[in-house]
C-alpha positions as CSV (number, residue, x, y, z in Angstrom):
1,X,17.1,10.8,99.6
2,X,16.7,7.9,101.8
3,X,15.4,4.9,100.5
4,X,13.3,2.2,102.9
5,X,14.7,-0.9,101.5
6,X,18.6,0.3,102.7
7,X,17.0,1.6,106.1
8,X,18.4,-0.1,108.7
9,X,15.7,-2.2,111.1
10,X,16.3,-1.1,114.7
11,X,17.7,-3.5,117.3
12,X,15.7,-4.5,120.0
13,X,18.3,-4.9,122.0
14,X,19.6,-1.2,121.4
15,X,15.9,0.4,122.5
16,X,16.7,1.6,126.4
17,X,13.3,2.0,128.4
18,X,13.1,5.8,129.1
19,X,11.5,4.9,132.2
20,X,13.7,2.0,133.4
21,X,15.5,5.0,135.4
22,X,12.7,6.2,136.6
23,X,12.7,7.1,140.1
24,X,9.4,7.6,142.6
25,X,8.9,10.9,143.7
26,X,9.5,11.2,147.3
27,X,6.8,12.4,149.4
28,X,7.6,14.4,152.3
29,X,4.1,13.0,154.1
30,X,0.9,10.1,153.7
31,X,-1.2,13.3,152.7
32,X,1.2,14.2,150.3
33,X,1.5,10.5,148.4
34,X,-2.4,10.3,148.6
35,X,-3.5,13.6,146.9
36,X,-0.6,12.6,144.4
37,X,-1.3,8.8,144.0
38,X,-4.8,7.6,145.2
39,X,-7.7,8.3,143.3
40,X,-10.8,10.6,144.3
41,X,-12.8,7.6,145.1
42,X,-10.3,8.0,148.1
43,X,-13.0,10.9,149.3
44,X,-16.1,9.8,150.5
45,X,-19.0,10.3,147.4
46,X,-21.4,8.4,149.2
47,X,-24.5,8.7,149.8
48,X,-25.5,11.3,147.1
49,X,-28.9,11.8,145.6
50,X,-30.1,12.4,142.0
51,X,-32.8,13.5,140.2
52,X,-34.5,13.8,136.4
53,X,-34.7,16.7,134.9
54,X,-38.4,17.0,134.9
55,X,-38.9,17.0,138.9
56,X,-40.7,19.8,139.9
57,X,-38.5,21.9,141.7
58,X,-40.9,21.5,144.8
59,X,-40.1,18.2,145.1
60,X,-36.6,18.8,144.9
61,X,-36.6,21.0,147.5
62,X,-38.3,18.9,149.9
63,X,-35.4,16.0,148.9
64,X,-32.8,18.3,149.7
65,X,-34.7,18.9,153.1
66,X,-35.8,15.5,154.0
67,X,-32.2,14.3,153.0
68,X,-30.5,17.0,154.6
69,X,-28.4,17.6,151.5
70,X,-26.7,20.7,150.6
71,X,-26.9,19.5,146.6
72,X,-29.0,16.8,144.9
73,X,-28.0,16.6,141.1
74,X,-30.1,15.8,137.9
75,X,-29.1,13.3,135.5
76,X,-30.3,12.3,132.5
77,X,-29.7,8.4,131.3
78,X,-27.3,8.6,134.7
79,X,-25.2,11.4,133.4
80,X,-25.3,14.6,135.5
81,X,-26.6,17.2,133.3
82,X,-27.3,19.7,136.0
83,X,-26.7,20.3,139.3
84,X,-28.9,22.2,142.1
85,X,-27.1,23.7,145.1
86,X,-28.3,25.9,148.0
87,X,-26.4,28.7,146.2
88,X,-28.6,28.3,143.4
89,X,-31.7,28.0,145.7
90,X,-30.7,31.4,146.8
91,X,-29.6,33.2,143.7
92,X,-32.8,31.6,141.2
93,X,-35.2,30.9,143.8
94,X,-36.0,32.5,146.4
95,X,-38.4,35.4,146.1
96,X,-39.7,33.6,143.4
97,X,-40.9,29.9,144.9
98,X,-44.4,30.5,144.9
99,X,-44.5,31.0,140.8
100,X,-41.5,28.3,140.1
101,X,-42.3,25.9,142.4
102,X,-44.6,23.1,140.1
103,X,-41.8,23.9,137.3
104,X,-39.6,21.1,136.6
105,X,-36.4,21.7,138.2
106,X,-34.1,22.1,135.1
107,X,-35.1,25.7,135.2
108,X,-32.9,27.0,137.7
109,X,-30.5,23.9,137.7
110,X,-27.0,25.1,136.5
111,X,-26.6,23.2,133.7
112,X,-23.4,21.1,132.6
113,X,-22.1,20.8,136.0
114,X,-17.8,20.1,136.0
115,X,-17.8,16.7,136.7
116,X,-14.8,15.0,138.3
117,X,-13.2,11.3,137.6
118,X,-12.8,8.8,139.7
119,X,-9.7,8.2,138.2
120,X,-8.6,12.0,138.7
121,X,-6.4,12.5,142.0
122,X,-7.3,13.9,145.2
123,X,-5.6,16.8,144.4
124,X,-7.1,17.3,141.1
125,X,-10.5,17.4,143.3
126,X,-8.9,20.4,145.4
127,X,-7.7,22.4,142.7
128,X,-10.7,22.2,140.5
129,X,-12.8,23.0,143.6
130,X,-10.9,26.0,144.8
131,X,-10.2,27.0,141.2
132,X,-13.7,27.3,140.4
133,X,-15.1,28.3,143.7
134,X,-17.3,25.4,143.6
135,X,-19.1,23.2,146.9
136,X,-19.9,20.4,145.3
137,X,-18.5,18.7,142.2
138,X,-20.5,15.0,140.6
139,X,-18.1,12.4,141.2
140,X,-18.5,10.2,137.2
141,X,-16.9,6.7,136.6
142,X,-15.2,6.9,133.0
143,X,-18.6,6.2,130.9
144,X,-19.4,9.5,132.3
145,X,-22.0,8.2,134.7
146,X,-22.6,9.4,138.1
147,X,-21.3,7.6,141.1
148,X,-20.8,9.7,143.8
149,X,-20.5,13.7,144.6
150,X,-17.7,15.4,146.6
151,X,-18.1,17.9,148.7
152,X,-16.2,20.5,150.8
153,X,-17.1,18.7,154.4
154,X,-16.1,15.4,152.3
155,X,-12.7,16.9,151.7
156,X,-12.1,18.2,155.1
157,X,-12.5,14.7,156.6
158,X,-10.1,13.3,153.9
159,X,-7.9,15.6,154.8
160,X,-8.6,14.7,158.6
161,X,-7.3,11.7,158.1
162,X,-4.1,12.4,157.5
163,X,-3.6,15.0,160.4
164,X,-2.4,13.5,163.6
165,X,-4.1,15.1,166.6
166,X,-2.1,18.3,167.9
167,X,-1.6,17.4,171.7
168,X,-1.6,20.0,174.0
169,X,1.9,20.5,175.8
């Protein structure tokens, strides 16, 4: 049985930095140290639009026109509690505007939207999008409130950006 008063106090000068060895990964390209290193904020978010849950859905729908938007999504004390896409528009709405339209739009939002960081990666934003088959994800600062969205044309032009132009021999 030990006992703490003949323990031995550990020299600082014996702790070794596990990291002091630590090498950089190596990237083999600029696209490849970005997805890895920068942060989502390195995909354009901007402009985005939002909406509380009680806005009739009609006037939602004439946002998303007006704004020419493919997603507008609704937050509640400027947390995205809901998103509305075109998908949506499709699958919950249409054939059914005329009844629906004066309702508030939190009835055929889909609720609790995945939300992405902006301290999360580029390649975070990929994977979650392609892993979940989603368009559009709400871009949320680390209170959880909304600052941006990303979406797939968003992450084409990031990735655009890193693609020299293929000449033509």
């Amino acid at each position: 049985m030990s006992d703490r008063r003949t323990r031995r106090k550990p020299d600082p000068e014996d702790f070794q930095d596990p990291l002091s060895d630590y090498d950089r990964p190596g990237f083999a390209d600029e696209l490849e140290r970005s997805l890895s290193e920068d942060s989502a904020t390195a995909i354009e978010s901007r402009p985005f639009s939002q909406v509380p849950p009680g806005t009739p859905l009609r006037d939602v729908l004439r946002k998303m026109a007006d704004e020419d938007i493919a997603c507008i999504v609704i937050t509640e004390n400027e947390r995205p509690i809901g998103i509305l896409s075109e998908r949506d528009v499709l699958k919950r709405v249409a054939g059914r505007y005329d009844k629906i339209a004066d309702q508030p739009v939190s009835g055929v939002m889909t609720p609790d939207p995945v939300v992405l960081y902006e301290t999360d990666n580029p390649a975070r934003a990929l994977n979650v999008m392609g892993s979940g088959l989603f368009r559009h994800l709400p871009l949320v600062d680390a209170d959880g409130k909304l600052v941006g969205v990303i979406g797939a044309r968003r992450v084409t032009a990031y990735l655009q950006k890193h693609f020299d132009p293929i000449s033509a021999d």
